[in-house]
Backbone as a printed PyTorch tensor [residue, N CA C, xyz], in Angstrom:
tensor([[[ -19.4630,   14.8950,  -96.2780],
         [ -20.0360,   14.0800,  -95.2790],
         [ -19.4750,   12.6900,  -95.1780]],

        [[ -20.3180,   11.3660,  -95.7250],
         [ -19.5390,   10.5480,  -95.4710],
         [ -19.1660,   10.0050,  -96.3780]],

        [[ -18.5750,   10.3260,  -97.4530],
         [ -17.5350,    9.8740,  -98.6870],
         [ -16.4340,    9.1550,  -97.9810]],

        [[ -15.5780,    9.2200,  -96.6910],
         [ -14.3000,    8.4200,  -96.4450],
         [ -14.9580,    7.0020,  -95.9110]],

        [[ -16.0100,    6.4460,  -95.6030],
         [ -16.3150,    5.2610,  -95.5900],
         [ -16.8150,    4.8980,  -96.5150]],

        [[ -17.7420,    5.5740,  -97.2820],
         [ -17.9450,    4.8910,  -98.4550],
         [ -17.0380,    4.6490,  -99.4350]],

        [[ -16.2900,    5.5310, -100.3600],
         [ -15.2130,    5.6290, -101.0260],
         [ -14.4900,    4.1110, -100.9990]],

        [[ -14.4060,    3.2690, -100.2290],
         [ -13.8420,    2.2130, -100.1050],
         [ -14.7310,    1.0060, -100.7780]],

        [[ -15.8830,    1.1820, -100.5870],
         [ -16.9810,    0.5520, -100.9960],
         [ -16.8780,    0.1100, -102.4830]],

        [[ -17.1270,    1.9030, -102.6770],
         [ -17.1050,    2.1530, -104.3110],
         [ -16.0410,    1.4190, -104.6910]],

        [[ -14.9240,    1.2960, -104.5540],
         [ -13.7190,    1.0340, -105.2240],
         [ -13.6610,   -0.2480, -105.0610]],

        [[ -14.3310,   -0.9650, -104.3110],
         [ -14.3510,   -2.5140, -103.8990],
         [ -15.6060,   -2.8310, -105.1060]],

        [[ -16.6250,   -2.2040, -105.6790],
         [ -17.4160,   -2.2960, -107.0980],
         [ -16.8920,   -2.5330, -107.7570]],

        [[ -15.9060,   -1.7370, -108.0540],
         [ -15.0430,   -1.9190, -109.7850],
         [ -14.0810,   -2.4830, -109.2700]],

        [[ -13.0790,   -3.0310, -108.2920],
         [ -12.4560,   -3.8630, -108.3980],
         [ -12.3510,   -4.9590, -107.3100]],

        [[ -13.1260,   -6.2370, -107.7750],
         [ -13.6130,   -7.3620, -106.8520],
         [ -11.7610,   -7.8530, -106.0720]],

        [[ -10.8280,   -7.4780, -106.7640],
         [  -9.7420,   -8.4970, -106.5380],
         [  -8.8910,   -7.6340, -105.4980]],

        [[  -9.1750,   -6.4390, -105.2430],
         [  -8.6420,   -5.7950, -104.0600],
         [  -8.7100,   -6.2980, -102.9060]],

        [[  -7.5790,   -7.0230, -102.6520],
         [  -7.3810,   -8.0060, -101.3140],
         [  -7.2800,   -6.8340, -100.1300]],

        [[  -6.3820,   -6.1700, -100.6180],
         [  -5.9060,   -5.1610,  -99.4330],
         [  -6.8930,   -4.2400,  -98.4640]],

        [[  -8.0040,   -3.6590,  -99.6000],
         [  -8.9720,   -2.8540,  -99.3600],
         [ -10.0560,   -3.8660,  -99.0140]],

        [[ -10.4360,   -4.3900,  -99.2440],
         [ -11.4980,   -5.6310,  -98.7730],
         [ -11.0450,   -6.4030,  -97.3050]],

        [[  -9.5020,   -6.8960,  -97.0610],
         [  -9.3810,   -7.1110,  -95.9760],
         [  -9.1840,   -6.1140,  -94.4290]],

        [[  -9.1230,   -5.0440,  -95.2580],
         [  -9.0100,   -3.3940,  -94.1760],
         [ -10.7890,   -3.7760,  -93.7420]],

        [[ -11.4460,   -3.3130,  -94.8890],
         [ -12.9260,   -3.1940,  -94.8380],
         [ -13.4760,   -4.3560,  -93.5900]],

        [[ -13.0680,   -5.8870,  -93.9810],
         [ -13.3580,   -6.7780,  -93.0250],
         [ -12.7520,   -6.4210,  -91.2350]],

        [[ -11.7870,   -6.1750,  -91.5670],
         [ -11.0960,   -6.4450,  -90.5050],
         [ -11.5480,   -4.7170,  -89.2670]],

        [[ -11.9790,   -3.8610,  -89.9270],
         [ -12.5000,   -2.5870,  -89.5280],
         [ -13.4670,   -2.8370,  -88.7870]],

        [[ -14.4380,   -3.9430,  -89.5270],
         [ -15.9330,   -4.2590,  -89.5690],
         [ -15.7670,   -5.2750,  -88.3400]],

        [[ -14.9760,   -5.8240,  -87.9140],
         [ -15.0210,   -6.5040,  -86.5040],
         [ -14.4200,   -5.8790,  -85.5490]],

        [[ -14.4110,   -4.3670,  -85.4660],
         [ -13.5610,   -3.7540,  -83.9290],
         [ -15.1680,   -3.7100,  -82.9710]],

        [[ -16.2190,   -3.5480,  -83.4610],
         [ -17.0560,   -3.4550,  -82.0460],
         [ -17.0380,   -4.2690,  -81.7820]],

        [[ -16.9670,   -5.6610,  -81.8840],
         [ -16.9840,   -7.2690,  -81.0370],
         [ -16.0930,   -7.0140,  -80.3340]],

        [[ -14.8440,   -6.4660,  -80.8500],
         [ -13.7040,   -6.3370,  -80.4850],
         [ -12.7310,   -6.1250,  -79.0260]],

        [[ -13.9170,   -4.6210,  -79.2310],
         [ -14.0160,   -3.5510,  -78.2480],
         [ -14.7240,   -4.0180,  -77.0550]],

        [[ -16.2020,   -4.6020,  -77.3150],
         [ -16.5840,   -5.4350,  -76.0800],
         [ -15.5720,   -5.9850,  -75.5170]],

        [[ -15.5200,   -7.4170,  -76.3870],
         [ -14.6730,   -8.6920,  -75.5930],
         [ -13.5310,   -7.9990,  -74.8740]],

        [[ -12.5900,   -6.4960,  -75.1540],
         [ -11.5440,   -6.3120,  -74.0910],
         [ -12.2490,   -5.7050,  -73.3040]],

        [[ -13.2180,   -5.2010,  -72.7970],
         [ -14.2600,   -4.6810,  -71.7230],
         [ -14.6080,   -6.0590,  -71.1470]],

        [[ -15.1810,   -7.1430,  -71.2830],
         [ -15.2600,   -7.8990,  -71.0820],
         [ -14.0280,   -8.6910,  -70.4380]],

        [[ -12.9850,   -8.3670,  -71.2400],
         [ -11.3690,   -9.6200,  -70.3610],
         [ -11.0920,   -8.5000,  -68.7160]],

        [[ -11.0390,   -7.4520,  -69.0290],
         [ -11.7120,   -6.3130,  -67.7560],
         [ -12.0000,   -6.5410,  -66.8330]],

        [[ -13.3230,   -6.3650,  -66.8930],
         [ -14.1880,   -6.1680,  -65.9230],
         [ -15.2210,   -7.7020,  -66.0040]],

        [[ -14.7590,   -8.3680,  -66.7810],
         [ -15.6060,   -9.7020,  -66.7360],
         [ -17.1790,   -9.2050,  -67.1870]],

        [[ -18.4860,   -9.9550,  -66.7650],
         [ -19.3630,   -9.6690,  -67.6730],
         [ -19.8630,   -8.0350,  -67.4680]],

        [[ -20.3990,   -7.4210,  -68.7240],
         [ -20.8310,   -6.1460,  -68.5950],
         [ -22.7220,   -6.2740,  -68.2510]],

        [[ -23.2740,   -7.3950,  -68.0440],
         [ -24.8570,   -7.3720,  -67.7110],
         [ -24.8400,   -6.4000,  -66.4510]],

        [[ -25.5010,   -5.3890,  -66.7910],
         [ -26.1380,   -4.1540,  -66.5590],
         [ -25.1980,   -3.3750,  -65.5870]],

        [[ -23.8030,   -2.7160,  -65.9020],
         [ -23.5590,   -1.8980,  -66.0810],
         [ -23.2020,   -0.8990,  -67.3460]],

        [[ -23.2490,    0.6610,  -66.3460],
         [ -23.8900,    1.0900,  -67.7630],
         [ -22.3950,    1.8160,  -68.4060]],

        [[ -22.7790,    1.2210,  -69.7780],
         [ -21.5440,    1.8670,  -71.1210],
         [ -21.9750,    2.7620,  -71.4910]],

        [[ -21.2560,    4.1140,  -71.6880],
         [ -21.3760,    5.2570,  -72.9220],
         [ -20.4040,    4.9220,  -73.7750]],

        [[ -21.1070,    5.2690,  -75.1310],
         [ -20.3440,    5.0700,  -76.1470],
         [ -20.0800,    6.5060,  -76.9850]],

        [[ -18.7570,    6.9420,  -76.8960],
         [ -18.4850,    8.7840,  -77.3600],
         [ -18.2530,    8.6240,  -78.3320]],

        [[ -19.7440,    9.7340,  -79.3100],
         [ -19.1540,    9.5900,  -80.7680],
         [ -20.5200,    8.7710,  -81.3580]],

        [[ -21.1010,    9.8120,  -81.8560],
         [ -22.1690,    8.5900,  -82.8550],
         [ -22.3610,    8.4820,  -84.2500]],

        [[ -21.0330,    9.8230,  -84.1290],
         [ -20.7660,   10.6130,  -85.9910],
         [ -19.4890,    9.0050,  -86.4770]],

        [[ -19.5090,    9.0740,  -87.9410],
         [ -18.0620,    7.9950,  -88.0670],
         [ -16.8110,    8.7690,  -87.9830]],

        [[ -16.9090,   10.2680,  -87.6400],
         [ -15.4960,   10.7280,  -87.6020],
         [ -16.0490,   12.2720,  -86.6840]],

        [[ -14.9720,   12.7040,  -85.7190],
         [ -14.8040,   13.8580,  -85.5000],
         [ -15.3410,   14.9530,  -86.1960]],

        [[ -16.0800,   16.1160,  -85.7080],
         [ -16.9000,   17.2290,  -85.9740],
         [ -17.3390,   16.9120,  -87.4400]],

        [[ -17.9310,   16.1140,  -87.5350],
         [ -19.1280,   15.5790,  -88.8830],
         [ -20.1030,   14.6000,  -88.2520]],

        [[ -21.1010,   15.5000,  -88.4220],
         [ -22.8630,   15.0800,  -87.9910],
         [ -23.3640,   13.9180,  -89.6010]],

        [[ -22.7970,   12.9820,  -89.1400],
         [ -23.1910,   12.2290,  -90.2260],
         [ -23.0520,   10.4160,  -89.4090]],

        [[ -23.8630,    9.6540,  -89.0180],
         [ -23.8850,    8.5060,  -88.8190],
         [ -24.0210,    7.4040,  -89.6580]],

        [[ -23.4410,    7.6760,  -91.3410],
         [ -23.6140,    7.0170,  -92.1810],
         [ -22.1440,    5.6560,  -91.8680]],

        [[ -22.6840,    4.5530,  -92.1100],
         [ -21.3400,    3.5360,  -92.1610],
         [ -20.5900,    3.9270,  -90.4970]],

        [[ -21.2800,    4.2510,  -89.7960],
         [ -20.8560,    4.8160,  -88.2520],
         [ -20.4740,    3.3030,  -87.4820]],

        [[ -19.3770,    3.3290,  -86.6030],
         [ -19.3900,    2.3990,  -85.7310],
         [ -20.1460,    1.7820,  -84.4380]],

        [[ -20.9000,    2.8090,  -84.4310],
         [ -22.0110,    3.1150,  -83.4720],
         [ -22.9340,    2.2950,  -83.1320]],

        [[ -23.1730,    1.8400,  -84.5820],
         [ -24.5460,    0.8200,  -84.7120],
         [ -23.9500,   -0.4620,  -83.7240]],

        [[ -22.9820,   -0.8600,  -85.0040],
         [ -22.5010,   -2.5300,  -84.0350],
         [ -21.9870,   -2.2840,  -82.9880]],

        [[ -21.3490,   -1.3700,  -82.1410],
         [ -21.0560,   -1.0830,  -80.7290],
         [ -22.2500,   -1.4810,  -80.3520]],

        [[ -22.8230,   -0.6420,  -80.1750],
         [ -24.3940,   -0.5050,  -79.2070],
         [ -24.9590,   -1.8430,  -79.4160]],

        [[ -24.9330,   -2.4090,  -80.4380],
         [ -25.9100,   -3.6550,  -80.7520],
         [ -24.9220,   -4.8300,  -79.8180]],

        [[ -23.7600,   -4.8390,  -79.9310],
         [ -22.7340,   -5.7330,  -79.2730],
         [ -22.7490,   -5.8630,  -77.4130]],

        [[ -22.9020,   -4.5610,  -77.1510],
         [ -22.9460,   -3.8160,  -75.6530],
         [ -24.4320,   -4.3860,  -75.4670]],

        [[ -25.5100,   -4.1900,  -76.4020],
         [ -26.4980,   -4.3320,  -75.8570],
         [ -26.7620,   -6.1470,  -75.6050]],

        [[ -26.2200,   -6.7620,  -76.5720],
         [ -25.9380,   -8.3140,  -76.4580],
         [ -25.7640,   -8.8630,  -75.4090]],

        [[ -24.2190,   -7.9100,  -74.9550],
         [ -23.5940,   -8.3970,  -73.4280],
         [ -24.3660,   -7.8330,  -72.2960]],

        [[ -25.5160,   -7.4980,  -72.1640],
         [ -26.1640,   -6.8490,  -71.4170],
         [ -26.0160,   -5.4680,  -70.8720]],

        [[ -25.5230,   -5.1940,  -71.0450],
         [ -24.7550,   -3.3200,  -70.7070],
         [ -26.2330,   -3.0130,  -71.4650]],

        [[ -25.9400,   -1.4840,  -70.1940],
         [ -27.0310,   -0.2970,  -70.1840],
         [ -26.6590,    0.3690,  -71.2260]],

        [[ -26.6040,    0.5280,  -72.2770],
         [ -25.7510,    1.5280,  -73.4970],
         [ -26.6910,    2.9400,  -72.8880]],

        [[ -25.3430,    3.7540,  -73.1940],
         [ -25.6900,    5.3070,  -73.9040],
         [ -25.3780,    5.9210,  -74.4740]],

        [[ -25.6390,    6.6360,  -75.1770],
         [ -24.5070,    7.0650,  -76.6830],
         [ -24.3860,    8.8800,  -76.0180]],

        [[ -23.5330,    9.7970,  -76.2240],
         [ -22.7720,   10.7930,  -76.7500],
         [ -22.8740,   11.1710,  -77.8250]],

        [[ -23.1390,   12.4500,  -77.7810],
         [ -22.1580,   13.0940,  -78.9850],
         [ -22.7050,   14.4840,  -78.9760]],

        [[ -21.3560,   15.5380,  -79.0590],
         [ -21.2460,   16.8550,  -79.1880],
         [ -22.4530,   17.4930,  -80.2150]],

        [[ -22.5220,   16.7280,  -81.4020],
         [ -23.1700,   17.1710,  -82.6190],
         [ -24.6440,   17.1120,  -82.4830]],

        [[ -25.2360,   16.0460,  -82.1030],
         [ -26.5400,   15.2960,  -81.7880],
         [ -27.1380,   16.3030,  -80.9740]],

        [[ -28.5500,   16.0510,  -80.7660],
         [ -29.1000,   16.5670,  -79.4600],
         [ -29.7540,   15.5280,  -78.3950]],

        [[ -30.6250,   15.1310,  -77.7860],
         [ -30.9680,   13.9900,  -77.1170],
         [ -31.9720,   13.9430,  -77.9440]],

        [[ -32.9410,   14.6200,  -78.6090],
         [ -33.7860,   13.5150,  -79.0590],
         [ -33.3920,   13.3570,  -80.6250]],

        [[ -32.4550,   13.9880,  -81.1930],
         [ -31.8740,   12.8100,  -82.4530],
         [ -31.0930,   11.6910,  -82.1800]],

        [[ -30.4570,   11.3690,  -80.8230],
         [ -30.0460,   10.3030,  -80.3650],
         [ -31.3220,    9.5990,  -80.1480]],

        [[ -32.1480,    9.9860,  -79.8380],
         [ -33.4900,    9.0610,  -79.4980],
         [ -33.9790,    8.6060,  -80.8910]],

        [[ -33.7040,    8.9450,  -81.8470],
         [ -34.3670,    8.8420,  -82.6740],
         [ -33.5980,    7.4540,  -83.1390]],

        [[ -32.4800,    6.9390,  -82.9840],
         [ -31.4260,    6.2600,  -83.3240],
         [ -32.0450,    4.9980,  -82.8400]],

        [[ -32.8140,    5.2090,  -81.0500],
         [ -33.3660,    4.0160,  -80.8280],
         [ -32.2050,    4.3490,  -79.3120]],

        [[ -31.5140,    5.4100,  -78.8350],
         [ -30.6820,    5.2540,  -77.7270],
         [ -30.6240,    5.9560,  -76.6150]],

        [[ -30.6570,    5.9480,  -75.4480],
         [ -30.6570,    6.6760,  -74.4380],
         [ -29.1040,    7.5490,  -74.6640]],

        [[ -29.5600,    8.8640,  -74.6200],
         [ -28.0900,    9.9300,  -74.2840],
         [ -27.7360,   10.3190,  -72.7370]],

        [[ -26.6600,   10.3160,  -72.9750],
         [ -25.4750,   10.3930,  -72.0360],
         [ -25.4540,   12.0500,  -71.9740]],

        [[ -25.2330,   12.0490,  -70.8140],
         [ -24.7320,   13.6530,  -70.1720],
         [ -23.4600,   13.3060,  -69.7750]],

        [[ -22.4490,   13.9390,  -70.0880],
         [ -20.8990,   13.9880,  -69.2070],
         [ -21.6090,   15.0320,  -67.5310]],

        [[ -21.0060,   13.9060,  -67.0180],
         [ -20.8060,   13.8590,  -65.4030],
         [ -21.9480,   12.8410,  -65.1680]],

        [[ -22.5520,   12.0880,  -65.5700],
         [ -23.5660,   11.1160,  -64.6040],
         [ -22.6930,    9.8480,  -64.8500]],

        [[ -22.7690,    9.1670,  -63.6020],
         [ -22.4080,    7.8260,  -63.2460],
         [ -22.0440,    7.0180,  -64.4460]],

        [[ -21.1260,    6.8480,  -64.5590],
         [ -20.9290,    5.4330,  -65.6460],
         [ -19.7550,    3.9330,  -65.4650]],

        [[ -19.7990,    3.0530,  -65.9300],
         [ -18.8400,    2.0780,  -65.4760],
         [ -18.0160,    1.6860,  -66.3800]],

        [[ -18.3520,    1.7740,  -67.8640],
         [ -17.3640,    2.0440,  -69.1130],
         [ -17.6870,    3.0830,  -69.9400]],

        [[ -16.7310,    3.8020,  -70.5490],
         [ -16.6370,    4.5350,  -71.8260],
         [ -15.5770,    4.1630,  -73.0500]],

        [[ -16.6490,    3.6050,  -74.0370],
         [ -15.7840,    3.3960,  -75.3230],
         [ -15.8190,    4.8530,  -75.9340]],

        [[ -14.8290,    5.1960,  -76.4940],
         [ -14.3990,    6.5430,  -77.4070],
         [ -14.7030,    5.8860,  -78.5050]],

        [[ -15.5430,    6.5130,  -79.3760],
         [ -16.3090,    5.5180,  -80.9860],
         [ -15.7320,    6.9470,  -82.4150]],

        [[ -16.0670,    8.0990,  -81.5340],
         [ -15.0790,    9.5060,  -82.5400],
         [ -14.1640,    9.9530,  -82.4540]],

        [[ -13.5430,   10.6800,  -82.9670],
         [ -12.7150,   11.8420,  -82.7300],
         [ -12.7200,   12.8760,  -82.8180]],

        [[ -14.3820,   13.3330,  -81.6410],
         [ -14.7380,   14.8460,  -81.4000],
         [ -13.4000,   15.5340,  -80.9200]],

        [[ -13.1300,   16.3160,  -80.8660],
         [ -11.9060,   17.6270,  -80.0550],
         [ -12.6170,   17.4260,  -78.7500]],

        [[ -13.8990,   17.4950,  -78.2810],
         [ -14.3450,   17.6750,  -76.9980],
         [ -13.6810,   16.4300,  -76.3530]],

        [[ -13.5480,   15.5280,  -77.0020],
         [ -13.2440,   13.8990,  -76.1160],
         [ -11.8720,   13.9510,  -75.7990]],

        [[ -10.9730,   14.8290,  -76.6590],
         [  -9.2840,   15.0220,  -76.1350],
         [  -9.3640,   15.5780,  -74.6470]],

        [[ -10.8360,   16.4340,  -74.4290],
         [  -9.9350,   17.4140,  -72.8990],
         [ -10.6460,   16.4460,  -72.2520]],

        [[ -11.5730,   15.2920,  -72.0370],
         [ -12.2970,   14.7890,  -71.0550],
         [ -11.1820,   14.4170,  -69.6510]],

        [[ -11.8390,   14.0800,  -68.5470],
         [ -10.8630,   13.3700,  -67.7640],
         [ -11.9100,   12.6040,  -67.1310]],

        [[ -11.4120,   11.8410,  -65.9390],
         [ -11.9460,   11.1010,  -65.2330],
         [ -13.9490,   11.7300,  -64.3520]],

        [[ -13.3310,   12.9480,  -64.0030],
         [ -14.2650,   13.8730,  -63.6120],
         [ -15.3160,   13.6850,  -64.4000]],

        [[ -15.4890,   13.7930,  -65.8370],
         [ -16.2900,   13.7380,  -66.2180],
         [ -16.9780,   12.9890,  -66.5530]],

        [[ -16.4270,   11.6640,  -66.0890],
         [ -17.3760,   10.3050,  -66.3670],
         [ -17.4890,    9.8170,  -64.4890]],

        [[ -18.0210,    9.9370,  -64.0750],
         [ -17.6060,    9.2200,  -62.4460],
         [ -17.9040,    8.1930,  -62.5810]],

        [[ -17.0770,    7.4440,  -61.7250],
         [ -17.6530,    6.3340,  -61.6640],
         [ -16.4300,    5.6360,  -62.6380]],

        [[ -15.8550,    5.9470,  -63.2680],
         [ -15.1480,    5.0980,  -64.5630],
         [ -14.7620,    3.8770,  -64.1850]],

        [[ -15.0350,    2.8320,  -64.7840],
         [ -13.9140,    1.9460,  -64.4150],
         [ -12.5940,    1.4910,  -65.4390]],

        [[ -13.2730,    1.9970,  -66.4860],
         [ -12.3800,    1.4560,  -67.8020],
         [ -12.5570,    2.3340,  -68.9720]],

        [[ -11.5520,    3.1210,  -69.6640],
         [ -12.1860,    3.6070,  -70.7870],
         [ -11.2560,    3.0120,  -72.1540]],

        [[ -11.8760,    3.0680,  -72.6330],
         [ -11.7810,    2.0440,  -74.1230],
         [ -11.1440,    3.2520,  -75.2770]],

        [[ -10.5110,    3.5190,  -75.4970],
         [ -10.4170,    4.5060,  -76.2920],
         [  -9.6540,    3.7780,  -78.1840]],

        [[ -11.0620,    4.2890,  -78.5910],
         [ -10.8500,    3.7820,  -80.2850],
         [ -10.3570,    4.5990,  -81.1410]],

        [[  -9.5800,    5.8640,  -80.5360],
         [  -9.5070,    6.6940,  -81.7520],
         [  -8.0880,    6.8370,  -81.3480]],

        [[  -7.6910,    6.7480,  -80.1200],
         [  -6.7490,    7.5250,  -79.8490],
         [  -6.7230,    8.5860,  -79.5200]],

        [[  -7.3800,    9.5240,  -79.0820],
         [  -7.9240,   10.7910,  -78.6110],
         [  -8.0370,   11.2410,  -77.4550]],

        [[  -7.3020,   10.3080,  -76.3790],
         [  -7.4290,   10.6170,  -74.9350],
         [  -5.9790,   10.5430,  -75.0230]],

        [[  -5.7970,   11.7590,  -73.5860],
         [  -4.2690,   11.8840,  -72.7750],
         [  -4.0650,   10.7960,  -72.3370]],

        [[  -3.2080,   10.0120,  -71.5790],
         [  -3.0090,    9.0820,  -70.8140],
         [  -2.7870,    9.6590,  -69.5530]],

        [[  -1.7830,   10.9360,  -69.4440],
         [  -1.4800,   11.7280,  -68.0350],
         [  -2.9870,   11.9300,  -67.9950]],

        [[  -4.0760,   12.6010,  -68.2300],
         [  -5.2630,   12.7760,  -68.0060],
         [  -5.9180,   11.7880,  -67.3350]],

        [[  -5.6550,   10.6280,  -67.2460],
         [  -6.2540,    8.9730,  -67.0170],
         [  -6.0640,    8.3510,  -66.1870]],

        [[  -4.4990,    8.3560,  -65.2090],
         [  -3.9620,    8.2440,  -64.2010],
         [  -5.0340,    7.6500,  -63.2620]],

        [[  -4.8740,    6.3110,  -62.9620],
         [  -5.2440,    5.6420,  -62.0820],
         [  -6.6720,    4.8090,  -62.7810]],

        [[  -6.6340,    4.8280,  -64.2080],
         [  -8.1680,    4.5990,  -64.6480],
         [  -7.8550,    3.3990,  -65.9150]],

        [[  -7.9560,    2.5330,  -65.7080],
         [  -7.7580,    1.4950,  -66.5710],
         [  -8.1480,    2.4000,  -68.1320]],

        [[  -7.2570,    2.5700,  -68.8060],
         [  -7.6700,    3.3150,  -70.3610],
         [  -6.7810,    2.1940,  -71.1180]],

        [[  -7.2490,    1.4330,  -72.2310],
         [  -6.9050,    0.9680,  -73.7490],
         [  -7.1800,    1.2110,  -74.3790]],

        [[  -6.1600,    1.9000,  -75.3040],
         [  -6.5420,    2.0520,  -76.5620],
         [  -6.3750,    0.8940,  -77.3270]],

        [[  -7.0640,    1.0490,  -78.4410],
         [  -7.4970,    0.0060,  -79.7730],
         [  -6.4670,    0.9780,  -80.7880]],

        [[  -5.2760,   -0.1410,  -81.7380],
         [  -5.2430,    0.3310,  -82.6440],
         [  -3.5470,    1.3020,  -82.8000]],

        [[  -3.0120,    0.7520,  -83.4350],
         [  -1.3520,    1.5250,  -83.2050],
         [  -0.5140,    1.0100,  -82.1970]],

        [[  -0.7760,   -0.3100,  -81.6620],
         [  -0.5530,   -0.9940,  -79.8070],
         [  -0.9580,   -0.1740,  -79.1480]],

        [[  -1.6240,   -1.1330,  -78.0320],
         [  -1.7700,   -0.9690,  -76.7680],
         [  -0.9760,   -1.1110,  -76.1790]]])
């Protein structure tokens, strides 16, 4: 489950002087601000249009929201005023409810989508299935670009 986020943790216990692993850890720990503010250089302010955020697991086909990016997304989105809604293949709507979040159906209206996993379902998405897109944010790397054609898509992470 979620041993690959923690695992870093642990090893940051027994050794305080790990610059390398401590500055990954920091620097990981600020991509949802991140992720806003380029939604934000965008589309300028996000107050109340609505964001889905895909992905509420911390990794592709694992039902586990432990150390998940999810939290500070949503909390960040919800800051900037955006309608959040969270996704995810694994979840059902009311264990997303349980999180504290309105779920997302692919095909209803939306005006951003951040990619937060790397479900397999999020590789075939296209435009169709979000209408409305104006921007999709993609954090994993997991979207086509030929798929995207005409749809403002950045990815985070390896250059943009």
């Amino acid at each position: 489950g979620h041993c690959i986020p923690v695992y870093p943790r642990l090893y940051l216990s027994t050794d305080p002087d790990a610059s390398v692993v401590r500055t990954a850890r920091t620097f990981n720990a600020t991509m949802p601000a991140y992720v806003v503010g380029r939604a934000t250089e965008v589309l300028g302010s996000l107050k109340g249009l609505r964001v889905v955020v895909l992905g509420a697991s911390y990794r592709g086909k694992v039902k586990e929201t432990a150390f998940s990016g999810v939290f500070p997304t949503v909390e960040a989105l919800r800051e900037a005023g955006a309608e959040v809604l969270v996704h995810d293949p694994m979840y059902t709507d009311d264990e997303l409810a349980g999180f504290g979040w309105t779920a997302y159906h692919l095909g209803e209206p939306v005006d951003v989508a951040i990619v937060q996993a790397d479900h397999p379902e999020y590789r075939e998405l296209t435009p169709a299935d979000l209408p409305g897109l104006r921007l999709l944010l993609d954090g994993r790397r997991a979207t086509d670009a030929a798929r995207w054609a005409g749809v403002p898509r950045l990815t985070i992470g390896g250059g943009e």
